[in-house]
N, C-alpha and C positions, 0 to 999 in steps of 0.2 A: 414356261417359267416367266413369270413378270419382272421385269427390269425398275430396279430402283431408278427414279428420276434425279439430274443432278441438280433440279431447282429445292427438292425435299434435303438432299442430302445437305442443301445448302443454310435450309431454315433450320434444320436440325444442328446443326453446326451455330450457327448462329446464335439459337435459344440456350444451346452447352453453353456456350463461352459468357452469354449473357449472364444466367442462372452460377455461374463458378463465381462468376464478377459480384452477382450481386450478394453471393455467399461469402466473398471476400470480404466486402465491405462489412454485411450485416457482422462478421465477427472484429473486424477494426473497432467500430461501433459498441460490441461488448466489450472488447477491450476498454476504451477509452473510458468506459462507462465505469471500471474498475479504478483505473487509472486517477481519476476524478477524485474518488472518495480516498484512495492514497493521498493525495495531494495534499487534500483537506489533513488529514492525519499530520503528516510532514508539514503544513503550514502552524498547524496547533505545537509540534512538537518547538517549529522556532521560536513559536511566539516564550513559549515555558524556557529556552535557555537564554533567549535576550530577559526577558526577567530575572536570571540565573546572574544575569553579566553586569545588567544595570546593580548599579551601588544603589541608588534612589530607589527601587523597589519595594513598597510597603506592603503588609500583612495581607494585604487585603488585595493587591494587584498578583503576589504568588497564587495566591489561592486563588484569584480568578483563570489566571493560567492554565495553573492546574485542573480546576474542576473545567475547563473549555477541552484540556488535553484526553482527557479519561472521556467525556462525551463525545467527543468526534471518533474517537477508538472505539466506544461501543455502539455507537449510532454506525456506524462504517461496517463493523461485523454484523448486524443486523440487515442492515443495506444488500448487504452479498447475499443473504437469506433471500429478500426482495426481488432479486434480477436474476435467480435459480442459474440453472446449468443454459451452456450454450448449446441450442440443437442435442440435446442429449450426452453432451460433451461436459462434466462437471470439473475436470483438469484445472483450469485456469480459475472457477472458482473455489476449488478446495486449496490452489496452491496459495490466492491471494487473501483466503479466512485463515491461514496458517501464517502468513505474513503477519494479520491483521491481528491475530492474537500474538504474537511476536512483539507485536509494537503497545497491546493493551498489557503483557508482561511486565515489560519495561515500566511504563506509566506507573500502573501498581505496587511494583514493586521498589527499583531500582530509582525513580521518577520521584517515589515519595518520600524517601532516604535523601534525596537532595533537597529536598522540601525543607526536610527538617533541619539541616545542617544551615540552609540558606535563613531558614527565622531563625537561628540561634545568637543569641547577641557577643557583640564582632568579638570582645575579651573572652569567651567562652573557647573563641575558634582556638585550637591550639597546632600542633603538627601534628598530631595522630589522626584528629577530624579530618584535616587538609589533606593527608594521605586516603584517608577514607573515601574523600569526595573523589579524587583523582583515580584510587582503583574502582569505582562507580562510573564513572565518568567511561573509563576504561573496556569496564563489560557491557554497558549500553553502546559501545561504540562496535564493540567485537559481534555482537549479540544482533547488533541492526544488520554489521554487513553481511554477515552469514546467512538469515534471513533472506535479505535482500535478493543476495548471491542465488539461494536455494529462488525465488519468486521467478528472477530474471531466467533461469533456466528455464522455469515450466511456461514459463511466458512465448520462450522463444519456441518451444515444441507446439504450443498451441498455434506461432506464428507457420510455423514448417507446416502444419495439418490445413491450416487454412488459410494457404497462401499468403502471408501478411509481410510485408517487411518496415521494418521495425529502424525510426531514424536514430 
């Protein structure tokens, strides 16, 4: 019977820990890669409520907002199309195209409902609008965190399977 050498068991060991490490990273890497294009989303989305916020805001600066908002939402689910599944692992991009349309909902829907309200000229605004706005305002907020909530989860499972920790 041949005797295992401990300089093999040693390379062997070596190459593991290498190979797990570099499997760690490559999925940090996908992550951030998702990460990124959130970002962008969440930076379009502030730019449309400082627009919301500014009084000075013209016709033409909303609706640049807006059409920036709606194309980093669809440019972003398309993106996740781009960058496929990890290792065979599609988790983390089906949870973050479910976010993503989450957030191209909102836009769509919820996004252009304040739209409307925000060009409405000021004498038109009454309290029934103002309420309108504020339960809008209300479900894009309940709507993102849940979302969120639901992304952050599968995020952190993906982080558990492939070693990641997450600051």
């Amino acid at each position: 019977m041949k005797r295992i050498s401990p300089y093999f068991i040693s390379i062997l060991t070596v190459f593991s820990f290498t190979a797990c490490q570099n499997r760690a990273e490559r999925a940090a890497e996908y992550n951030d890669s998702i990460i990124q294009y959130q970002k962008s989303i969440i930076d379009a989305f502030d730019m449309m409520d400082s627009t919301f916020r500014d009084t000075n805001s013209t016709r033409e600066m909303v609706g640049y907002a807006y059409a920036n908002l709606q194309s980093k939402v669809k440019l972003s689910i398309l993106s996740l199309d781009s960058i496929g599944s990890f290792q065979k692992d599609p988790s983390l991009q089906l949870s973050a195209r479910e976010l993503f349309r989450a957030y191209d909902e909102m836009a769509d829907v919820d996004y252009k409902k304040l739209v409307e309200i925000k060009l409405l000229p000021a004498e038109s605004v009454d309290v029934a609008i103002a309420d309108t706005n504020y339960a809008i305002q209300s479900h894009i907020h309940m709507q993102s965190k849940n979302a969120q909530e639901k992304f952050l989860r599968a995020q952190e499972e993906f982080g558990k399977k492939f070693h990641l920790e997450f600051e």
